[in-house]
ZATOR-793618 format. One record per residue (C-alpha): x, y, z; residue in three letters. Coordinates in steps of 0.05 Angstrom, whole numbers, padded with zeros to 5 digits, always signed. Layout:
BEGIN
XYZala ...
This chain:
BEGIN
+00582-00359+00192unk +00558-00423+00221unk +00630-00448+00221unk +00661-00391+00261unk +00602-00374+00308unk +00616-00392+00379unk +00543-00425+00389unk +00484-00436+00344unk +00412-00415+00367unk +00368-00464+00327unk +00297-00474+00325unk +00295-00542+00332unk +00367-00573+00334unk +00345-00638+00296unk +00336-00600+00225unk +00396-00552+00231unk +00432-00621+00245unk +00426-00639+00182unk +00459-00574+00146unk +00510-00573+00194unk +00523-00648+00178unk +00522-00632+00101unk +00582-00590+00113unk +00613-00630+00168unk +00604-00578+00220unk +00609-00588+00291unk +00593-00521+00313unk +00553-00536+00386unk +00484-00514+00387unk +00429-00494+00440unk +00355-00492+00424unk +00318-00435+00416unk +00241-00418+00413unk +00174-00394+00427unk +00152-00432+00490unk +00233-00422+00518unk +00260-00352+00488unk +00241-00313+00544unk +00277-00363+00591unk +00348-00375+00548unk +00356-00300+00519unk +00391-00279+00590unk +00439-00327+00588unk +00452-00318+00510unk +00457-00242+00521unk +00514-00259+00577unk +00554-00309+00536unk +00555-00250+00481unk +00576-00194+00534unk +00638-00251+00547unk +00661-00254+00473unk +00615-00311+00448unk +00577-00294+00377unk +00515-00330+00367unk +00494-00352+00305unk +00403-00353+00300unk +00369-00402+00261unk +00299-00420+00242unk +00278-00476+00200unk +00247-00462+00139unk +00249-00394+00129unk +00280-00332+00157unk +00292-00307+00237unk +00229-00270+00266unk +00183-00276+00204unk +00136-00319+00242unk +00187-00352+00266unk +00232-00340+00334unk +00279-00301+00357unk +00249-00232+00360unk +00266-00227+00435unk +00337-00253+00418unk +00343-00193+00364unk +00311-00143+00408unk +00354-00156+00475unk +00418-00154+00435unk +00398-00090+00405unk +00374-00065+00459unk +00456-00083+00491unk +00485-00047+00431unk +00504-00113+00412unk +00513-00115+00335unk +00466-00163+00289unk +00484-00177+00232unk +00431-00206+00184unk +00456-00269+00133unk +00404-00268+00078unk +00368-00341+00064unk +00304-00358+00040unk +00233-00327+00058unk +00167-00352+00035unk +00140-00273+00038unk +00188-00250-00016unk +00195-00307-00048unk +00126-00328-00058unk +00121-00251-00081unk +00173-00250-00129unk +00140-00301-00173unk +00068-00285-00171unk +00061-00244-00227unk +00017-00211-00172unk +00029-00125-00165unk +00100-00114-00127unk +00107-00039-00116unk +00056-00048-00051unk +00043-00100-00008unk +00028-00127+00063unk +00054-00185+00103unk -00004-00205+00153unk +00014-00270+00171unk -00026-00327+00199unk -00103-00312+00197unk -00138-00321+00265unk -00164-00393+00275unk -00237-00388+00283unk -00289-00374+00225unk -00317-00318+00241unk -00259-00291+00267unk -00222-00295+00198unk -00277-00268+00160unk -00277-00203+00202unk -00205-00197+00194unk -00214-00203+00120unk -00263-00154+00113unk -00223-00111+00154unk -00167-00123+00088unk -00209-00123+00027unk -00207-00051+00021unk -00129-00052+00018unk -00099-00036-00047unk -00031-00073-00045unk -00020-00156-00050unk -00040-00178+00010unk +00000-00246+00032unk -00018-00300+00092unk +00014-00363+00115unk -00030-00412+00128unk -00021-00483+00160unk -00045-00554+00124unk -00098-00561+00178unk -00129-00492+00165unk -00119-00483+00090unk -00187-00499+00064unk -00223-00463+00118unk -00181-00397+00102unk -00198-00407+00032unk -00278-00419+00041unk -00281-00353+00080unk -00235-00309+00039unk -00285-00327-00018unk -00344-00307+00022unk -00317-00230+00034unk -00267-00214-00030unk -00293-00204-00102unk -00293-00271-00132unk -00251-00255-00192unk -00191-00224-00154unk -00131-00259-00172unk -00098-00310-00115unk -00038-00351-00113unk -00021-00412-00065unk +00050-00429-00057unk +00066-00481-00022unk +00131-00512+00004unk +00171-00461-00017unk +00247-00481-00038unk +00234-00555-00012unk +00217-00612-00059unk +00150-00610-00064unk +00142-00536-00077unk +00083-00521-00122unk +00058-00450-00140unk -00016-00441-00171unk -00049-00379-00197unk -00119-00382-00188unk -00185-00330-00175unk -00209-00323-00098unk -00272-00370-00128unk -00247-00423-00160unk -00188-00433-00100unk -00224-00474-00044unk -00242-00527-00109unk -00177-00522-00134unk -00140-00551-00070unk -00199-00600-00050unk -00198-00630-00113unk -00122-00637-00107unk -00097-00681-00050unk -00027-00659-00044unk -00045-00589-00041unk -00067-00600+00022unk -00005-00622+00055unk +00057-00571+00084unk +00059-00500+00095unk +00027-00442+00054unk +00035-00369+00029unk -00031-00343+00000unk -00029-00284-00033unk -00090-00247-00056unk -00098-00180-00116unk -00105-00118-00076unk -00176-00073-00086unk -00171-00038-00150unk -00157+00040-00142unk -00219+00091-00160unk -00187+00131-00222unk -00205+00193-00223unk -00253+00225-00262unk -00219+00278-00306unk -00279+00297-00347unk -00356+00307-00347unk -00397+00267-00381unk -00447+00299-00439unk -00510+00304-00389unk -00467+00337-00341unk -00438+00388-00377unk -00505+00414-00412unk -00526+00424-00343unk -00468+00459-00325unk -00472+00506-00381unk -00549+00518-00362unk -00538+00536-00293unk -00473+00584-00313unk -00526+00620-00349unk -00560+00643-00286unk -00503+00641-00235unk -00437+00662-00228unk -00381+00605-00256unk -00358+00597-00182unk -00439+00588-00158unk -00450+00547-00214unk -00398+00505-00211unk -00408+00487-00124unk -00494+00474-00154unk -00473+00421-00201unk -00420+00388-00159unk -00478+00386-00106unk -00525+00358-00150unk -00476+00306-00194unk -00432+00289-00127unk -00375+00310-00179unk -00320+00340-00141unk -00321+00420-00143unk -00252+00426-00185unk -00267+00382-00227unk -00339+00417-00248unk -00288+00488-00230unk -00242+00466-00283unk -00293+00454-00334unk -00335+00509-00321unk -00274+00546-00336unk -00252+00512-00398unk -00335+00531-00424unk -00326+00599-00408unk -00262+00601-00443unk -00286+00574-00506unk 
C-alpha cells in the first residue's frame, strides 16, 4: 500500500522515514496533523478528486484513535471517496486482548482530563459502568491518574498498565486499583512512554430469585389475611423485594 500510494499523509514524516527506509521506499510524503489538518485536508481532498490515492499514517498506533486524521476520513467520506482501512497495531485492542480483563463489554475513553479534580469527577462519572473501562495516559500524568482513580473506584478492582505497546520496552502488569500508584513509583521505568490503563468494570447486581426464610414466613402470614395478589404488593412494600418475585412465591406457597 505504501509502495503504490501516490502520497503518504504521515504524522510526523521523521518516524514513517524510517519504515519506508526499512523497505527502501521512496514513496513522497506530506505531513499531516492536529495543529495543520484543517489547513492541508482541501488540498489532499483535490489531489484525490485528480487520481492521486493517499496513503494515512500515524505513529504508534492506528489513524483517528487519538491520533489524526479524522477530518481526512470524514471529508473523503463525505466526497464518496472510498477508504479503505489497512489493519496495524492499536494499543485499545491490544492492551485488551491480553488482560485477562472481561472482553464481551468495554469502553474506550481515552485520555483523562488534566486537572485533579477534573479527573476524579470524570471517574466517578465511570465507576458505575459495568464493562472494562480503558484510558491512555501520558508519562507526565500517569501517577496523578493513578492516585485519583484510587480515591473513587473500589480498591480491589482489578487494573492493568500496559505500556509501550509492540515497541521494545513494552511491559504489561496486572495489579488492584490500590496497590497501582506504589507499583509504578516504586518502579522507575514504569514511568517513562505511553500508557493504556485498563480498569474491572462494576460488578452486576444478580438477581434475587428467591426469599430468604424471614421473608417467606411473613409472606405466608400476611396471605392468611389478604388476598395472594394484596399480600404479595404488602411484603414487597415492606422487604423492598420486587412484586414478582414475592408474586412468584406467593404462588408457588399456595400451590403447595
Amino acid at each position: 500500500m505504501l509502495q503504490q500510494c501516490t502520497v503518504i499523509a504521515a504524522e510526523d514524516t521523521r518516524q514513517t522515514r524510517l519504515l519506508l527506509d526499512r523497505y527502501s521506499l521512496t514513496t513522497p510524503m506530506v505531513t499531516l496533523h492536529e495543529h495543520n489538518e484543517a489547513t492541508v485536508v482541501p488540498g489532499m481532498i483535490k489531489r484525490i478528486g485528480e487520481g492521486d490515492s493517499i496513503a494515512l499514517v500515524s505513529d504508534a498506533g492506528t489513524p483517528l484513535i487519538n491520533d489524526p486524521g479524522f477530518r481526512l476520513v470524514h471529508e473523503a467520506r463525505a466526497c464518496d471517496v472510498e477508504v479503505v482501512p489497512v489493519p496495524g497495531p492499536c494499543a485499545v485492542i491490544t492492551a485488551l486482548s491480553v488482560s485477562s480483563l472481561p472482553t464481551d463489554r468495554f469502553s474506550f475513553e481515552g485520555f483523562p482530563p488534566r486537572t485533579s479534580v477534573a479527573r476524579r469527577a470524570y471517574f466517578s462519572d465511570l465507576v458505575k459502568a459495568h464493562g472494562t473501562l480503558i484510558f491512555y495516559e501520558s508519562c507526565h500524568r500517569v501517577m496523578a491518574s493513578l492516585r485519583d482513580l484510587a480515591t473513587v473506584f473500589e480498591p480491589q478492582r482489578e487494573l492493568v498498565i500496559a505500556r509501550e505497546l509492540t515497541k521494545i520496552h513494552e511491559t504489561i502488569v496486572k495489579t488492584t486499583v490500590l496497590n497501582a500508584p506504589k507499583l509504578v513509583a516504586d518502579t522507575p521505568y514504569m514511568q517513562k512512554g505511553e500508557f493504556v490503563i485498563l480498569v474491572q468494570g462494576a460488578a452486576k447486581n444478580k438477581t434475587k430469585q428467591a426469599l430468604e426464610p424471614e421473608q417467606e414466613r411473613l409472606l405466608k402470614i400476611v396471605m392468611e389475611e389478604c388476598s395472594l395478589k394484596t399480600a404479595a404488593k404488602v411484603v414487597a412494600k415492606m422487604t423492598g423485594l420486587s412484586k414478582k418475585l414475592v408474586y412468584n412465591a406467593a404462588l408457588r406457597m399456595e400451590q403447595s
